[in-house]
N, C-alpha and C positions, 0 to 999 in steps of 0.2 A: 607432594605438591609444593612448589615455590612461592613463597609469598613476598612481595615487598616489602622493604622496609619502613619505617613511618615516614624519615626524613626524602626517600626515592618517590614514595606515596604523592607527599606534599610536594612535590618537584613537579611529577608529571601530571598536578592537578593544576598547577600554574601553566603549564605550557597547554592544556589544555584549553584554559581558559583563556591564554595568547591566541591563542589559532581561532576560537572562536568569534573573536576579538576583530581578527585580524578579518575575517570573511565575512561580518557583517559591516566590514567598512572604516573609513578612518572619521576618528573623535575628532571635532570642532564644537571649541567653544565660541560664545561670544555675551558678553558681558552688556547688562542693558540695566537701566530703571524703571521702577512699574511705581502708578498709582498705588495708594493705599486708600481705601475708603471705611470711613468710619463704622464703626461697630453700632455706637450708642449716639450718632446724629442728635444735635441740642435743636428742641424745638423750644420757644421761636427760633430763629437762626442769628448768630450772632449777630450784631453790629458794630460793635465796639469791645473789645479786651482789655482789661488791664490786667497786667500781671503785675506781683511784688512778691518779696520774701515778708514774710509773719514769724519767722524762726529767730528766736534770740540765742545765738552763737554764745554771749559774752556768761549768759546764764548756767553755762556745763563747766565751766572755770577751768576748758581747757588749757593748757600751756601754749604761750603767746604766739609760737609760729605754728600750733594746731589752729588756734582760733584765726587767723590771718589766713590760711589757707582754706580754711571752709568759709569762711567771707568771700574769697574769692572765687571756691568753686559754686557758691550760691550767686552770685554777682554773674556768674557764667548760666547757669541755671534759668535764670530772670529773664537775658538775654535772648538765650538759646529758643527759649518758647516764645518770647515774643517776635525773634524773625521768622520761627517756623509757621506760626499762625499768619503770619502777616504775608510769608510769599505763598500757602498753599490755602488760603479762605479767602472769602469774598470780605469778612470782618478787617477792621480797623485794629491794629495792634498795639501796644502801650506800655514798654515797662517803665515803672516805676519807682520811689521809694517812699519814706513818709510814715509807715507801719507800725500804728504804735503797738508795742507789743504787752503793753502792761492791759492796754483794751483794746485788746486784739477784734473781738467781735463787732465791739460798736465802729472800731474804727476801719476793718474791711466795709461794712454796708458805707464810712462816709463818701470812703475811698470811691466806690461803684457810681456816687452821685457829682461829687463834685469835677469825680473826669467824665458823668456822663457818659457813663459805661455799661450797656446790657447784658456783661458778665466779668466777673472776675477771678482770677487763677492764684492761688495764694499757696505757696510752699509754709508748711506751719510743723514740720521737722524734717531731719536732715541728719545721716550719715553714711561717714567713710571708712571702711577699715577693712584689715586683711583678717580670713576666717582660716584659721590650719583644718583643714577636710581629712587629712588621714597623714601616719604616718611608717612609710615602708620601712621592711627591717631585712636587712639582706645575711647573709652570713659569709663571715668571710675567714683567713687563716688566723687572724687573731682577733675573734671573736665574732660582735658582730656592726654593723652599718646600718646608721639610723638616717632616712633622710625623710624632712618635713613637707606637706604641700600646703599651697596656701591660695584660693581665690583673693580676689579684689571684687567688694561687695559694696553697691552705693542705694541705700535708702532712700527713699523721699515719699513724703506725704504731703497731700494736697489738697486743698480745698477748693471743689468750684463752686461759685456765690452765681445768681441772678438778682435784676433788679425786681424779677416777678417773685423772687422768694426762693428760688432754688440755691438749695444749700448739698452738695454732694461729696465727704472725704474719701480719699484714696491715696493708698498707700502701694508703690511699686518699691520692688526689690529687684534688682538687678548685679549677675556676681558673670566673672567670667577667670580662669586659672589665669594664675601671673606668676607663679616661680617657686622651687623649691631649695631649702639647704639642710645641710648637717645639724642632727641634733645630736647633742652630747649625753651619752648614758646616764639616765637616772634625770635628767633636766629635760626641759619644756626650752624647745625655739622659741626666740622672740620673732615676731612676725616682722614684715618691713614694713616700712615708714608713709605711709600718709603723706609725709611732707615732703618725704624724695623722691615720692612718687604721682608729683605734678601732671604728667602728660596722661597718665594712666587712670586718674583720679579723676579728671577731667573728658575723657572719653565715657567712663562710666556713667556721670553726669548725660553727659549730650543722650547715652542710649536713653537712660531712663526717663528721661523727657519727652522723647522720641515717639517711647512705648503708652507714656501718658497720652501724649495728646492725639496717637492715630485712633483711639477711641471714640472721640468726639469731635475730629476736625478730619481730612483730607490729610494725605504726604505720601513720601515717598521712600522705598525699597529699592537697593542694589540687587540684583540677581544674573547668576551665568548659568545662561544656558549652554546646554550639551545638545550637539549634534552627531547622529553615528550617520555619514553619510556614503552608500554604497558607491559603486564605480558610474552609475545614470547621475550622480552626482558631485563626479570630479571635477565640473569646471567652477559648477557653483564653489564648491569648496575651497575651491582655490581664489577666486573671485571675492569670498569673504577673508580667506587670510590676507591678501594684499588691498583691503578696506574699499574691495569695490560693492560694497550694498548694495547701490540702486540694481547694478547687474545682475547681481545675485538673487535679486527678489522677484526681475522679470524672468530672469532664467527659469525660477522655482512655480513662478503662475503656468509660465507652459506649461511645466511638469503635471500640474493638478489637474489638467485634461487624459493623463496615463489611465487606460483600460485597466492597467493594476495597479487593484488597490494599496498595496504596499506603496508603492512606487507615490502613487497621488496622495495617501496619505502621508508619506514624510513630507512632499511639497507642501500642503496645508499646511504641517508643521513648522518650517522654511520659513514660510508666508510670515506665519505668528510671530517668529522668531525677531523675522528681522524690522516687522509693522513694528512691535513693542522696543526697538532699540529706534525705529526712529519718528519715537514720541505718537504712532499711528494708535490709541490706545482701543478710539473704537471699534476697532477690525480685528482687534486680535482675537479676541473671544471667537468670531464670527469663523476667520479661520482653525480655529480651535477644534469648534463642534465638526465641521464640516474633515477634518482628519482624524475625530473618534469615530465618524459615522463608517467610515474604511476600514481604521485596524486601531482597537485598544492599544494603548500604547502611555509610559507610567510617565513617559516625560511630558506628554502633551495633558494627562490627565493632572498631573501636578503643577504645570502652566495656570490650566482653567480654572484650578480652585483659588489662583489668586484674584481670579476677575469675580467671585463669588458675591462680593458685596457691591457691585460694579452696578450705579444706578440704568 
């Protein structure tokens, strides 16, 4: 008996899964923004925020263009929260400065009175730096090849204050890969630089703030959706690659009158698709359930569970 070989194996397991591919239709994406709603909703509800930094940079006796550069990615930090609070809540937003840090305590609560503020957000530490995760080792004709990896990792802890007494710290950690190089036998790489790595440092910043505040406030998420859309769906699909939406969405409503359910369930999903790109947020769910009740399906169930906290 003749058997394949691994590499013929793994060939005709991709063409297989081309063909399958191919007969359930062609892939459309399209790229939308969703609400984000809070986990941990602050009762009472805000009124007024002030954010500031509580963190003493000068106090780690970094070297001068470390310290400089966490000034500023805290100065972005301070920012960063106080517009995201201020375009996605109903609360008044406020960064500040003023922070004494020697009396950090007394001087957050004077902070919450004198701006007449029903809450306060205070970063009260802070870092940046590159973590080596592993290092491969490859072999080669003279000898062997060592190469290092390394995320970019940004700390922060926070403290939110009320003026009714709530006091709550939290500390988010957020890392994401940014590059690897050569290490030299018997030696340790030195990681890159914090300081030369301004735009990256500062992205890390924006998520971790991001991920703070959709706990306790409203915001928002990028996402792309995938569509596998068979041939009763060729004009829509094409309708959306050349950015005609509105056509595309009344096209997809007739569809959801289809006696098959396949058929009426992808239009429900159409529906959702393209409701949630153009800001329809209350419908989408609505169309959602109404394309599980047809056919389980992991895109539309993976949709739904973003609307999960959905008041």
């Amino acid at each position: 008996m003749n058997y394949l070989t691994p590499r013929l194996q793994q060939a005709m397991l991709l063409l297989l899964v081309g063909l399958t591919l191919m007969s359930c239709g062609t892939l459309t994406s399209v790229q939308t923004t969703i609400p984000t709603y809070p986990s941990h909703p602050l009762t009472p509800t805000p009124e007024k925020v002030v954010v500031a930094n509580a963190f003493d940079v000068k106090s780690k006796s970094y070297r001068d263009s470390k310290e400089a550069e966490f000034n500023l990615l805290l100065e972005a930090a301070v920012q960063r929260a106080t517009d995201q609070v201020q375009s996605h809540s109903e609360a008044e937003a406020e960064g500040v400065k003023g922070i004494s840090i020697a009396n950090r305590e007394s001087s957050m609560q004077e902070l919450l009175h004198s701006s007449h503020a029903t809450h306060g957000i205070f970063i009260t530490s802070f870092n940046a730096y590159f973590d080596q995760t592993h290092v491969e080792v490859t072999k080669t004709e003279n000898g062997k090849d060592r190469e290092a990896f390394y995320d970019i990792v940004v700390e922060m802890k926070y403290s939110l204050r009320g003026i009714d007494g709530l006091s709550l710290d939290t500390l988010v950690s957020v890392r994401k890969f940014h590059s690897s190089r050569s290490v030299l036998s018997g030696l340790l790489a030195a990681g890159p630089s914090i300081v030369s790595n301004h735009n990256d440092a500062l992205e890390g910043v924006y998520v971790n703030v991001d991920q703070y505040l959709k706990s306790f406030f409203p915001g928002e998420e990028n996402r792309i959706r995938r569509l596998m859309l068979s041939k009763d769906f060729k004009a829509i699909g094409e309708a959306i690659r050349h950015s005609n939406y509105a056509g595309a969405f009344e096209a997809s409503q007739r569809l959801t009158n289809s006696p098959d359910k396949k058929t009426s369930a992808t239009a429900f999903y159409v529906c959702a698709v393209l409701a949630e790109r153009n800001s329809d947020f209350q419908n989408v769910k609505g169309y959602l359930e109404e394309s599980l009740k047809r056919q389980h399906t992991f895109n539309a169930q993976a949709m739904l569970d973003d609307y999960r906290f959905q008041p």
